[in-house]
PDBQT receptor file of N, H, CA, C and O in Angstrom, charges set to zero:
ATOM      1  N   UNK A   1      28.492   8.025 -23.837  1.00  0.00    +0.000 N 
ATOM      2  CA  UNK A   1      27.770   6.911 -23.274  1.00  0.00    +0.000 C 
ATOM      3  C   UNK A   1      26.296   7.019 -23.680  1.00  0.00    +0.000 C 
ATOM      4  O   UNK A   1      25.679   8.060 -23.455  1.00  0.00    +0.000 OA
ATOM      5  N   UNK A   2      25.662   5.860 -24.334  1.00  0.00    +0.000 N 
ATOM      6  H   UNK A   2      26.164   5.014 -24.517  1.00  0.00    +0.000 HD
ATOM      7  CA  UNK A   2      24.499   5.438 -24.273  1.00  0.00    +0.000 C 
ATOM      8  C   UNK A   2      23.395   5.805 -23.038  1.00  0.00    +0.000 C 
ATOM      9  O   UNK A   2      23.467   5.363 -21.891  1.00  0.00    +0.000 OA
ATOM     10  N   UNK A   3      22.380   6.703 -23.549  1.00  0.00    +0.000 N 
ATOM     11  H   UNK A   3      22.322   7.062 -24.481  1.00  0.00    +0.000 HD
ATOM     12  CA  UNK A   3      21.162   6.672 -22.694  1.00  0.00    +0.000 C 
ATOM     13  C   UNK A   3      19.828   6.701 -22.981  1.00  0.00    +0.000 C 
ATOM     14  O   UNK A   3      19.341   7.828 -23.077  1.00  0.00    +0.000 OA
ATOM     15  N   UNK A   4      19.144   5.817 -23.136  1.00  0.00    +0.000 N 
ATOM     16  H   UNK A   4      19.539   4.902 -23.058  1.00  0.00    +0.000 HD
ATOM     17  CA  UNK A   4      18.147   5.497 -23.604  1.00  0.00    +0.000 C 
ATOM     18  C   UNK A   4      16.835   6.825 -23.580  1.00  0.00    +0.000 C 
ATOM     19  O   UNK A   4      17.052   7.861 -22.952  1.00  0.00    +0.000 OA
ATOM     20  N   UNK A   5      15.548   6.617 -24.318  1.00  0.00    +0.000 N 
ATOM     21  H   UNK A   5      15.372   5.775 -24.829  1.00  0.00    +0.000 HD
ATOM     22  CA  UNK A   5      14.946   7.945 -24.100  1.00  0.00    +0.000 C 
ATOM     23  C   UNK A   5      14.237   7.808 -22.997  1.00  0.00    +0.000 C 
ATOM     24  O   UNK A   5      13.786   8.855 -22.534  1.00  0.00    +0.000 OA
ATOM     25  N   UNK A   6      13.995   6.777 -22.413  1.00  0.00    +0.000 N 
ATOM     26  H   UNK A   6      14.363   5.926 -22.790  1.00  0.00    +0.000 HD
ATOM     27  CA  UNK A   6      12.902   6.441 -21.023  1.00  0.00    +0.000 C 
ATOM     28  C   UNK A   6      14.121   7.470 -19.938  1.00  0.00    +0.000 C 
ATOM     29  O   UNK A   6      13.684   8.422 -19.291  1.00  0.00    +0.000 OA
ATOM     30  N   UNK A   7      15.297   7.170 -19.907  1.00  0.00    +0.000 N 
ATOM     31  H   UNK A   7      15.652   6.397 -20.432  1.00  0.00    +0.000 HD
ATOM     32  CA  UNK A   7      16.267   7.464 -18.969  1.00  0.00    +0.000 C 
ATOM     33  C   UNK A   7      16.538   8.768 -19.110  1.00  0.00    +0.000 C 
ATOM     34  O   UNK A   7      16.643   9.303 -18.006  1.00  0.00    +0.000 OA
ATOM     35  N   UNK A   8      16.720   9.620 -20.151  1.00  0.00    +0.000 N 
ATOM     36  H   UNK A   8      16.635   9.186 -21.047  1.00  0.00    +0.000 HD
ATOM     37  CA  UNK A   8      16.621  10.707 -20.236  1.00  0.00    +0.000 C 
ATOM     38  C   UNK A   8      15.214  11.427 -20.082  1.00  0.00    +0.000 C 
ATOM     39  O   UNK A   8      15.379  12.573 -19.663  1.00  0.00    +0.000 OA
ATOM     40  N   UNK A   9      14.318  11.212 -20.223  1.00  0.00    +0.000 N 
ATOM     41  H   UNK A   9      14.184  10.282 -20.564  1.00  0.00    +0.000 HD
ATOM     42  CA  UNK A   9      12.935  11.341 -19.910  1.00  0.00    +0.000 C 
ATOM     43  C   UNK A   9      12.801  11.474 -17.966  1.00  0.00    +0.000 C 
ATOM     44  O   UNK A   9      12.307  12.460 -17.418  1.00  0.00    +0.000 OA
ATOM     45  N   UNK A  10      13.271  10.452 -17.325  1.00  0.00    +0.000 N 
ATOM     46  H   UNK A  10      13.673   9.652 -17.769  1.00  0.00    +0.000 HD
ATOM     47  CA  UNK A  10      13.273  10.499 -16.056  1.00  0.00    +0.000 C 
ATOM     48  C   UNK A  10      14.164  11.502 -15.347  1.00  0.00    +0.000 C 
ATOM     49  O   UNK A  10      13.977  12.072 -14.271  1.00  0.00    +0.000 OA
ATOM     50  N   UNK A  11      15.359  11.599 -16.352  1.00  0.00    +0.000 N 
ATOM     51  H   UNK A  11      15.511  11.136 -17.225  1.00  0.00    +0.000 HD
ATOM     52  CA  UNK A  11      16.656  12.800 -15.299  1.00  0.00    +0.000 C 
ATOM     53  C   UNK A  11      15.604  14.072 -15.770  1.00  0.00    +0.000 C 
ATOM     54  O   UNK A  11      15.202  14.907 -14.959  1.00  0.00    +0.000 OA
ATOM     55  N   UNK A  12      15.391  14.072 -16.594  1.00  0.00    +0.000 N 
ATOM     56  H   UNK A  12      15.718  13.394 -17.252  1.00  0.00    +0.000 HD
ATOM     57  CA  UNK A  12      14.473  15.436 -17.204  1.00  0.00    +0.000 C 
ATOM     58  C   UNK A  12      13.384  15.901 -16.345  1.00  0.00    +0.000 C 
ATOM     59  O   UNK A  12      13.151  17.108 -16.274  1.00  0.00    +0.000 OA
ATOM     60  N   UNK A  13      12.538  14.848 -15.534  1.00  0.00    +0.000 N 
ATOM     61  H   UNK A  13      12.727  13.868 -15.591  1.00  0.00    +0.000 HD
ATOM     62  CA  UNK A  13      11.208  15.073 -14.957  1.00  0.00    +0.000 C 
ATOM     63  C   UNK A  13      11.763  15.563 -13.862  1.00  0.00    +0.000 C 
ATOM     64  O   UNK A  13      11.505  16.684 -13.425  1.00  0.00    +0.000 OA
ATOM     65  N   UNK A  14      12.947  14.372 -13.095  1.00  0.00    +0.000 N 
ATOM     66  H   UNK A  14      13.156  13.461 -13.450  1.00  0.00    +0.000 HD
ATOM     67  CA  UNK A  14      13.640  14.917 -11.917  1.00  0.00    +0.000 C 
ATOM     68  C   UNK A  14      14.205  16.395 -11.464  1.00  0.00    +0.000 C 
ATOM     69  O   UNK A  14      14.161  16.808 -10.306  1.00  0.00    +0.000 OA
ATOM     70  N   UNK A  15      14.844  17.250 -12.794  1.00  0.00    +0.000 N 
ATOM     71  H   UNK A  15      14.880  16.914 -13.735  1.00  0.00    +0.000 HD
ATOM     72  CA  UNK A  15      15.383  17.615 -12.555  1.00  0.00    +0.000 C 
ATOM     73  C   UNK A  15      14.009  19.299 -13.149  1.00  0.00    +0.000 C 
ATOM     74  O   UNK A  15      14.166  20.518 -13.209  1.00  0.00    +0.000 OA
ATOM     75  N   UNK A  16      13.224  18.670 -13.346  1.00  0.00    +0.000 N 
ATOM     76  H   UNK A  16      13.097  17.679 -13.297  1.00  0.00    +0.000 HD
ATOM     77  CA  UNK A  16      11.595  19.457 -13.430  1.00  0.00    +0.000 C 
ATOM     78  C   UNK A  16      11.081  19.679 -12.111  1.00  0.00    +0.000 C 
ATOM     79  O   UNK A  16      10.461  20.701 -11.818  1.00  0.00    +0.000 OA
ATOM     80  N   UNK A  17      11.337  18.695 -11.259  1.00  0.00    +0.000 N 
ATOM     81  H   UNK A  17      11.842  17.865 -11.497  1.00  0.00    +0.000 HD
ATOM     82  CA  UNK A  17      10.319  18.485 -10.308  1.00  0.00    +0.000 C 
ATOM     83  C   UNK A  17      11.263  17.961  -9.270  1.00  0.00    +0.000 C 
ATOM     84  O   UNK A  17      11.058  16.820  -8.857  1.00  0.00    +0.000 OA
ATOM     85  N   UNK A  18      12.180  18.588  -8.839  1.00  0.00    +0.000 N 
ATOM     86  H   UNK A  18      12.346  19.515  -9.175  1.00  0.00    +0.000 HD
ATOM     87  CA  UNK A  18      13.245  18.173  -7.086  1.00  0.00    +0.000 C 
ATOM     88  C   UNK A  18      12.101  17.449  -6.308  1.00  0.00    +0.000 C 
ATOM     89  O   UNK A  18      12.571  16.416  -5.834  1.00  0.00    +0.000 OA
ATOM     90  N   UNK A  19      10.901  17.579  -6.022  1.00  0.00    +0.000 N 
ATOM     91  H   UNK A  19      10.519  18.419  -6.407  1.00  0.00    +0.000 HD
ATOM     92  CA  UNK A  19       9.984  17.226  -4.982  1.00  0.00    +0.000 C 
ATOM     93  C   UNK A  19       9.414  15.491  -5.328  1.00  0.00    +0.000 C 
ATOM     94  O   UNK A  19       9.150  14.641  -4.478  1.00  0.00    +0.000 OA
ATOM     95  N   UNK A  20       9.353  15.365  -6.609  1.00  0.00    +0.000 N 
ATOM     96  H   UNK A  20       9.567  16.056  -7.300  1.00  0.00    +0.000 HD
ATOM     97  CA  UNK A  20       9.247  14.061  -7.451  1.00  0.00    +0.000 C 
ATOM     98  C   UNK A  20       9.172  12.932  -5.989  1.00  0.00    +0.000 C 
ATOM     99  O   UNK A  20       8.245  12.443  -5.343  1.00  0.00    +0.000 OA
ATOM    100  N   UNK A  21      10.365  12.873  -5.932  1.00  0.00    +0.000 N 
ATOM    101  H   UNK A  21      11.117  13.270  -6.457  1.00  0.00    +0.000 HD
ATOM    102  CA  UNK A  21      10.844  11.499  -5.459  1.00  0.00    +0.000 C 
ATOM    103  C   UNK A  21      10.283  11.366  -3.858  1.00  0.00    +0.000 C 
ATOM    104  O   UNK A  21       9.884  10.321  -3.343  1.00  0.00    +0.000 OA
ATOM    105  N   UNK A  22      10.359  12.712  -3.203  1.00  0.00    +0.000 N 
ATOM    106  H   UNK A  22      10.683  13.561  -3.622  1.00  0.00    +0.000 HD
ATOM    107  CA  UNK A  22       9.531  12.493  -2.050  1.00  0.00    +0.000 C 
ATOM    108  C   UNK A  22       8.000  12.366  -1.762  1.00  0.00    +0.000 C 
ATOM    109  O   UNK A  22       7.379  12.039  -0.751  1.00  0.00    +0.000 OA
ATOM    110  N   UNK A  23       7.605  12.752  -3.052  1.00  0.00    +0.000 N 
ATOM    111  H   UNK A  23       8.110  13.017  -3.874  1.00  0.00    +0.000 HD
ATOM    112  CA  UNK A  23       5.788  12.823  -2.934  1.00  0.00    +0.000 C 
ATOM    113  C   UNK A  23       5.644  11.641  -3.592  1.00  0.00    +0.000 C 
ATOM    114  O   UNK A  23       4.464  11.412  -3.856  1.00  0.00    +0.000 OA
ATOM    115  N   UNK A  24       6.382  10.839  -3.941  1.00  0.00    +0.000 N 
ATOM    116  H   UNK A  24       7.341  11.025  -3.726  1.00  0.00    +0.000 HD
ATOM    117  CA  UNK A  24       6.223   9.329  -4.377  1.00  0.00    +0.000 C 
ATOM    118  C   UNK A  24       6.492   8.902  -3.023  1.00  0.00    +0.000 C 
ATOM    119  O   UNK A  24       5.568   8.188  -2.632  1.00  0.00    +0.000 OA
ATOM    120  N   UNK A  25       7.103   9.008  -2.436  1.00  0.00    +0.000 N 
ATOM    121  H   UNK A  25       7.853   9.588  -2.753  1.00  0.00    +0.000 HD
ATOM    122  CA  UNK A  25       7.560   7.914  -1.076  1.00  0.00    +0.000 C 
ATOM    123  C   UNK A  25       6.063   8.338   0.086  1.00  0.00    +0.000 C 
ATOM    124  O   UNK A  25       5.748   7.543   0.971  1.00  0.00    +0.000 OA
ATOM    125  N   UNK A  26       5.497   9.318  -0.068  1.00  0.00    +0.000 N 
ATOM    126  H   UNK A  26       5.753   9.964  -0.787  1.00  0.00    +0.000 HD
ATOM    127  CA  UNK A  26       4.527   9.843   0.573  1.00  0.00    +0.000 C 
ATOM    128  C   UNK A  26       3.269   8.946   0.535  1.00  0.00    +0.000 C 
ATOM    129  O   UNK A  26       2.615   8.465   1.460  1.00  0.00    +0.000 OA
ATOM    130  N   UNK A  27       3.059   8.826  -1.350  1.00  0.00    +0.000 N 
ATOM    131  H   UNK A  27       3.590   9.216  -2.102  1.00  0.00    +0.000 HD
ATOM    132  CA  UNK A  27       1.632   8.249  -1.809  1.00  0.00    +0.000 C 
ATOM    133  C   UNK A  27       2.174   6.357  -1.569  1.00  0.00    +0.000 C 
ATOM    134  O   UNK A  27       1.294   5.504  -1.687  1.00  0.00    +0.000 OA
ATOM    135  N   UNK A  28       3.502   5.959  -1.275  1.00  0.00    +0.000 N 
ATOM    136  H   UNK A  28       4.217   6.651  -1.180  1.00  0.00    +0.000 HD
ATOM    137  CA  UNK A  28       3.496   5.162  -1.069  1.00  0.00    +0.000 C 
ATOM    138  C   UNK A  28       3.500   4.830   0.119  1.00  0.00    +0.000 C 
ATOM    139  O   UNK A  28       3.299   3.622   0.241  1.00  0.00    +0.000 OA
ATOM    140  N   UNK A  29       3.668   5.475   1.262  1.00  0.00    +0.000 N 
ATOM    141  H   UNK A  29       3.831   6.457   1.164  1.00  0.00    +0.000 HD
ATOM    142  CA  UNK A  29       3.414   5.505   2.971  1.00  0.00    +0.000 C 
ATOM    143  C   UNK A  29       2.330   5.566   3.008  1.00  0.00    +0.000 C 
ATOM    144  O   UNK A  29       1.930   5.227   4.122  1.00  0.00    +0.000 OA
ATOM    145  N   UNK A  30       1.320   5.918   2.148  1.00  0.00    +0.000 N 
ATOM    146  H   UNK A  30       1.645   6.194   1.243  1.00  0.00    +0.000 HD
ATOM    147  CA  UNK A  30      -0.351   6.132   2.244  1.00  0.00    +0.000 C 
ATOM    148  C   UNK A  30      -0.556   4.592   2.458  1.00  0.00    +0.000 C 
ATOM    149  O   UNK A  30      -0.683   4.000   3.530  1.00  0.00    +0.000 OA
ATOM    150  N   UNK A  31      -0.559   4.082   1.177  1.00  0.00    +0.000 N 
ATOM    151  H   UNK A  31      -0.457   4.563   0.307  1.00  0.00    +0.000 HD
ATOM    152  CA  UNK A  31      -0.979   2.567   0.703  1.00  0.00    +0.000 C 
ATOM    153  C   UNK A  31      -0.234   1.360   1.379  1.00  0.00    +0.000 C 
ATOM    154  O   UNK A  31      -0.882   0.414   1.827  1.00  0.00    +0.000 OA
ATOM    155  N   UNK A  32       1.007   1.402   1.438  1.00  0.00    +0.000 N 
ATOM    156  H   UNK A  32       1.533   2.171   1.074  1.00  0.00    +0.000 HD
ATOM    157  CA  UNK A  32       1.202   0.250   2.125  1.00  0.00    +0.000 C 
ATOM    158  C   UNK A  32       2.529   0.056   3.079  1.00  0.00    +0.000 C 
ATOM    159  O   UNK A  32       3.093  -1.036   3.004  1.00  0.00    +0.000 OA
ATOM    160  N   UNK A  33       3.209   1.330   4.223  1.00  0.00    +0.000 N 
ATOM    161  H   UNK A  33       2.751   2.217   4.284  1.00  0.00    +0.000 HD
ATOM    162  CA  UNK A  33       4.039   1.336   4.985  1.00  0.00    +0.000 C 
ATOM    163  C   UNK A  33       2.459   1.380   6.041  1.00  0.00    +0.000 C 
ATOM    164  O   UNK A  33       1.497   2.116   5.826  1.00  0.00    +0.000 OA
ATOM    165  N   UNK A  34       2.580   0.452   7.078  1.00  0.00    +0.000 N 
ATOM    166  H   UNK A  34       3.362  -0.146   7.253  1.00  0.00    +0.000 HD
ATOM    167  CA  UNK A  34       1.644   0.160   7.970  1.00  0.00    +0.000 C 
ATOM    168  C   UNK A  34       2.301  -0.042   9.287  1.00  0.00    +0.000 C 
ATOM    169  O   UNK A  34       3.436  -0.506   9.394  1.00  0.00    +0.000 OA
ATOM    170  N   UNK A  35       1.565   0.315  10.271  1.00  0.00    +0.000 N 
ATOM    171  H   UNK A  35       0.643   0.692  10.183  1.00  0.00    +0.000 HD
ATOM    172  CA  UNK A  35       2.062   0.054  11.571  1.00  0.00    +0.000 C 
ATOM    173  C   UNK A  35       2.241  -1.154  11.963  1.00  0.00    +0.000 C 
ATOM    174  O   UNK A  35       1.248  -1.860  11.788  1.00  0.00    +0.000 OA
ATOM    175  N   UNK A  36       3.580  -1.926  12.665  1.00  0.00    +0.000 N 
ATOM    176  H   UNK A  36       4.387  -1.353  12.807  1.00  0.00    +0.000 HD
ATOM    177  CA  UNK A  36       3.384  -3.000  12.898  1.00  0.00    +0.000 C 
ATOM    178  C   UNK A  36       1.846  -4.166  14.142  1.00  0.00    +0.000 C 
ATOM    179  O   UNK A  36       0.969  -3.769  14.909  1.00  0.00    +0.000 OA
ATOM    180  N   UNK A  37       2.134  -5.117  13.843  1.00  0.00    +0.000 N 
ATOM    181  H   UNK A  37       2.847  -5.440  13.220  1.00  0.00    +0.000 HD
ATOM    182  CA  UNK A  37       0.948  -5.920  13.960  1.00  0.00    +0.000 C 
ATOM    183  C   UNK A  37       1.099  -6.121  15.175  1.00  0.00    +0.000 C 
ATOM    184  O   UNK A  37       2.218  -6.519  15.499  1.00  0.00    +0.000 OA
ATOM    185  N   UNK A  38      -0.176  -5.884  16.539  1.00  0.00    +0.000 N 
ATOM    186  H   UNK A  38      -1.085  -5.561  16.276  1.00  0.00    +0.000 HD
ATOM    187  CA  UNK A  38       0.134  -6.362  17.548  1.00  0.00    +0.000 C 
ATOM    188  C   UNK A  38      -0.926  -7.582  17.827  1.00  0.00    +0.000 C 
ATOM    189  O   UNK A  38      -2.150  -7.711  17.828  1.00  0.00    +0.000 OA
ATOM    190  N   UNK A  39       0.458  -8.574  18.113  1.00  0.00    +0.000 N 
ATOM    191  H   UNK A  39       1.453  -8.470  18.113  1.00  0.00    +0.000 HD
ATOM    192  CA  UNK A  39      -0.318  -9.828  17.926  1.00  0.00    +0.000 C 
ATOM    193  C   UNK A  39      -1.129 -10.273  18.853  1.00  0.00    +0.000 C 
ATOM    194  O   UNK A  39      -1.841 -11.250  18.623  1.00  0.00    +0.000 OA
ATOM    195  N   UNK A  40      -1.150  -9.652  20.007  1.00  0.00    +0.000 N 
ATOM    196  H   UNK A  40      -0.571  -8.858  20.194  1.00  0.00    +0.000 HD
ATOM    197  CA  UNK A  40      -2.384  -9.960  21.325  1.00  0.00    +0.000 C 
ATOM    198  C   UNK A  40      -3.640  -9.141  20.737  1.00  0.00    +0.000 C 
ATOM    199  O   UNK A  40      -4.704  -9.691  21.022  1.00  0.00    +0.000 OA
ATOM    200  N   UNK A  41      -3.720  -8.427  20.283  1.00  0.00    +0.000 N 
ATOM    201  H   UNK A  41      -2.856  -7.980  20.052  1.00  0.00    +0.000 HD
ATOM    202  CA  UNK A  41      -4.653  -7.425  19.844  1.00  0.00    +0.000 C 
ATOM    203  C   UNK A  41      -5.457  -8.260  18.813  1.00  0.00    +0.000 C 
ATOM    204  O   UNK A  41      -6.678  -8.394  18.890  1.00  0.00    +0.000 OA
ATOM    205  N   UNK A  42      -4.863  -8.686  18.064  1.00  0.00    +0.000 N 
ATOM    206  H   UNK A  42      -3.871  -8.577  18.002  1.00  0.00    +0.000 HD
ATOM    207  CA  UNK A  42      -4.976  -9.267  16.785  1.00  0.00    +0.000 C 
ATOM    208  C   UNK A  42      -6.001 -10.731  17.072  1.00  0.00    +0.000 C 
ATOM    209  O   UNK A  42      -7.089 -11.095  16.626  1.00  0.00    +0.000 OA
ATOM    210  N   UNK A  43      -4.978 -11.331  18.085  1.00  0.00    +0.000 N 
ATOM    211  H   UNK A  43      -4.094 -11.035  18.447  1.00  0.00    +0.000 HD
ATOM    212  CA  UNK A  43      -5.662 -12.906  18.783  1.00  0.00    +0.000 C 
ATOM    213  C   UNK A  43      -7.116 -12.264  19.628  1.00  0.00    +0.000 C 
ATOM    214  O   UNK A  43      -7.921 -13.175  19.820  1.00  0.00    +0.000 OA
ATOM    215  N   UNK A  44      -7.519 -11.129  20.070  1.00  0.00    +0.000 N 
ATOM    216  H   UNK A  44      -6.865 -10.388  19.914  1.00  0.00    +0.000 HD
ATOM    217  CA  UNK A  44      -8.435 -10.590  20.454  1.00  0.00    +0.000 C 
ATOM    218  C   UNK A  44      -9.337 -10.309  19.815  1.00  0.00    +0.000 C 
ATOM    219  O   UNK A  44     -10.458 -10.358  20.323  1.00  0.00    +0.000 OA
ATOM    220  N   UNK A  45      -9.165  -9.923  18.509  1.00  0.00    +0.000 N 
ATOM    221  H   UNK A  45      -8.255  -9.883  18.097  1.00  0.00    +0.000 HD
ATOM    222  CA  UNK A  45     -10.148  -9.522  17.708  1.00  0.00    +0.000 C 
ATOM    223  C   UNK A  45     -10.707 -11.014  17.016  1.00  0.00    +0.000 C 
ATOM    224  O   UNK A  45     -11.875 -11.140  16.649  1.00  0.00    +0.000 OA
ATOM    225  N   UNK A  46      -9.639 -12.163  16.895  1.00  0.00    +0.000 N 
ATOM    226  H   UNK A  46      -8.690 -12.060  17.193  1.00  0.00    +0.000 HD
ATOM    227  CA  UNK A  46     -10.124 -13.012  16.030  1.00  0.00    +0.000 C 
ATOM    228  C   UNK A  46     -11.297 -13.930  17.026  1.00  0.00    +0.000 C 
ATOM    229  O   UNK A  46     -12.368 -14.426  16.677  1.00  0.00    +0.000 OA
ATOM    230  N   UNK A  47     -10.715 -13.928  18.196  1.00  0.00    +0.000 N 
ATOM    231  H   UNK A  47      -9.845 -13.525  18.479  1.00  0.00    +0.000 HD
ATOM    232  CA  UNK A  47     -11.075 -14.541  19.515  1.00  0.00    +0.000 C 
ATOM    233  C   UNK A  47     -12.922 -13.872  19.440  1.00  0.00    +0.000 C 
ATOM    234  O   UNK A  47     -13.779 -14.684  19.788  1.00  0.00    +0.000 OA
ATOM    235  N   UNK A  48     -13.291 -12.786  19.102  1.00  0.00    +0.000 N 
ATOM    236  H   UNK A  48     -12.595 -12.126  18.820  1.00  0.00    +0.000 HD
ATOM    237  CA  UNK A  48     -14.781 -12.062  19.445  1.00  0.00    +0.000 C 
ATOM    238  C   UNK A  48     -15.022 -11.922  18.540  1.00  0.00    +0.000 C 
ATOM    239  O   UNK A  48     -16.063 -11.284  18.385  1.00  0.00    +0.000 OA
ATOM    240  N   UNK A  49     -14.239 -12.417  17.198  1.00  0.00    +0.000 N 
ATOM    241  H   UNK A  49     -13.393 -12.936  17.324  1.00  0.00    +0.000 HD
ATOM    242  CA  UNK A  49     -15.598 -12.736  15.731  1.00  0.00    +0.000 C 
ATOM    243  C   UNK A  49     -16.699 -13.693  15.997  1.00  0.00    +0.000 C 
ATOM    244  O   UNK A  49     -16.694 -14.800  16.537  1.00  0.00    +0.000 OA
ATOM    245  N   UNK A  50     -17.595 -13.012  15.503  1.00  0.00    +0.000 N 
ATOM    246  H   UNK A  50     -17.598 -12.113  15.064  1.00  0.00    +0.000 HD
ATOM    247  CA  UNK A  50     -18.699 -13.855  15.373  1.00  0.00    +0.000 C 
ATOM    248  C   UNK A  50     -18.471 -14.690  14.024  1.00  0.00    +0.000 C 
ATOM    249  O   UNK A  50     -18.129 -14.150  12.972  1.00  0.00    +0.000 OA
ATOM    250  N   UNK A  51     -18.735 -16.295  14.191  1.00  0.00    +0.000 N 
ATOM    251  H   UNK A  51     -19.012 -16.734  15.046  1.00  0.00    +0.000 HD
ATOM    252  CA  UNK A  51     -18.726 -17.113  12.904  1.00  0.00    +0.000 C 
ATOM    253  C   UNK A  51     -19.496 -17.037  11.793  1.00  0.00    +0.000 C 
ATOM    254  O   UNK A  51     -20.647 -17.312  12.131  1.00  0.00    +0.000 OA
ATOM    255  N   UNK A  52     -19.435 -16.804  10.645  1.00  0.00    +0.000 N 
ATOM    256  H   UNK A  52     -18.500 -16.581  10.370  1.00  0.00    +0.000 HD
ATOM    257  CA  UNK A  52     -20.536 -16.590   9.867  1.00  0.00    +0.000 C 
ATOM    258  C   UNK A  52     -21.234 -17.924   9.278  1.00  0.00    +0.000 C 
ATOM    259  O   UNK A  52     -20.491 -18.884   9.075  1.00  0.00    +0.000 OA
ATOM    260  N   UNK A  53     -22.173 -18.010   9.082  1.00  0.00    +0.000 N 
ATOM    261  H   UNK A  53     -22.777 -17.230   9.248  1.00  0.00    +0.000 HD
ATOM    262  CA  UNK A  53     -23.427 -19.033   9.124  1.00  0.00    +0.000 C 
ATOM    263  C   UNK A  53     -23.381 -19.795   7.744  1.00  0.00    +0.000 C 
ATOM    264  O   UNK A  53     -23.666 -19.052   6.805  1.00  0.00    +0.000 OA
ATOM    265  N   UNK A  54     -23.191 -20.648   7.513  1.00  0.00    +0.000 N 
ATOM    266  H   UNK A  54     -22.959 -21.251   8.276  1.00  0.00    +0.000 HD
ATOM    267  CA  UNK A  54     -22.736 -21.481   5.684  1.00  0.00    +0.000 C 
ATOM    268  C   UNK A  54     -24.435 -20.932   5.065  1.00  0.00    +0.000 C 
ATOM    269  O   UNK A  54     -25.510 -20.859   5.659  1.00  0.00    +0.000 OA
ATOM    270  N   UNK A  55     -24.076 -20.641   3.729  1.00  0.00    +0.000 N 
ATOM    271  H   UNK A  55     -23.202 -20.700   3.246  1.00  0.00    +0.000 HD
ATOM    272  CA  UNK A  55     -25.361 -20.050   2.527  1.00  0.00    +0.000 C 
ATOM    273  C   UNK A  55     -25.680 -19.030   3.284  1.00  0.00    +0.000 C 
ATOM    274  O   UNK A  55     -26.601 -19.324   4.046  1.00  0.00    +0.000 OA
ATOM    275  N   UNK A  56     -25.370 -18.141   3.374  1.00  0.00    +0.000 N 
ATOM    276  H   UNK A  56     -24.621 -17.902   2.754  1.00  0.00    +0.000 HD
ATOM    277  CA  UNK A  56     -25.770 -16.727   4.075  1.00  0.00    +0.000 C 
ATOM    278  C   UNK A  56     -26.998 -15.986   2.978  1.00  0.00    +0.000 C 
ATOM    279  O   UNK A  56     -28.015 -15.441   3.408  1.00  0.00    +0.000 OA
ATOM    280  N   UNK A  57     -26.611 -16.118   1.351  1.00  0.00    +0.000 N 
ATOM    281  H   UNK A  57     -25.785 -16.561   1.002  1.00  0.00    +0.000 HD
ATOM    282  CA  UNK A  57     -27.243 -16.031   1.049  1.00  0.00    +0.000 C 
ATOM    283  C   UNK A  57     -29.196 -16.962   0.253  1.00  0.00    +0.000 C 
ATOM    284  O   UNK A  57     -30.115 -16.698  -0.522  1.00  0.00    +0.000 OA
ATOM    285  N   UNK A  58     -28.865 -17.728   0.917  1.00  0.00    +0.000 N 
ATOM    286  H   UNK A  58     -28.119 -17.942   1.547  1.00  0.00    +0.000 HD
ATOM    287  CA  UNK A  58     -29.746 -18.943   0.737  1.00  0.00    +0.000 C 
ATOM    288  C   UNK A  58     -30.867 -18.309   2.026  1.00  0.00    +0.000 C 
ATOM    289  O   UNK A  58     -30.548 -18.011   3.177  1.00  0.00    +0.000 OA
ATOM    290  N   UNK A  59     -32.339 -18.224   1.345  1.00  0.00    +0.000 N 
ATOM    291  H   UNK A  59     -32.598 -18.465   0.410  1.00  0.00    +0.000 HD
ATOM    292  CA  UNK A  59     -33.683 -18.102   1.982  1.00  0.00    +0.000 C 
ATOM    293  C   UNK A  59     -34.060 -19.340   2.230  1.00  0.00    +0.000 C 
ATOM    294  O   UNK A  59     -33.877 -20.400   1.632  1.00  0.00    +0.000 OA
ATOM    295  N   UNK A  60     -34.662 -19.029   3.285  1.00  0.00    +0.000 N 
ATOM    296  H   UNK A  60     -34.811 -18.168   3.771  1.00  0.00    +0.000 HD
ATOM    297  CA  UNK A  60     -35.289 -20.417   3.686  1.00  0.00    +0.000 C 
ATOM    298  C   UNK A  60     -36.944 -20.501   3.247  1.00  0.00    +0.000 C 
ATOM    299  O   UNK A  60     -37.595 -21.518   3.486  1.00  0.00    +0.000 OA
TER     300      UNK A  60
């Protein structure tokens, strides 16, 4: 059976590095597995923004 060199390249790293696949799922729990959103919290924070002022950067 056919296996390309990218694919053999990957069983190769895997089988370099057993830890591979979990320190990927790690750096990806860093960046973007997030706690879910609590939406009263959320309506609270938007609720006590202050509005920002049109040409903020414009001198008078």
């Amino acid at each position: 059976m056919y296996e390309s060199d990218i694919t053999q390249f990957i069983k190769q790293l895997k089988s370099e590095k057993p830890a591979l696949e979990a320190e990927q799922r790690q750096g990806r729990s860093l960046l973007w597995d997030k706690q879910p959103i609590d939406m009263e919290e959320r309506h609270r924070a938007q609720q006590s923004r202050v509005a920002q002022q049109p040409y903020v950067y414009q001198s008078e």
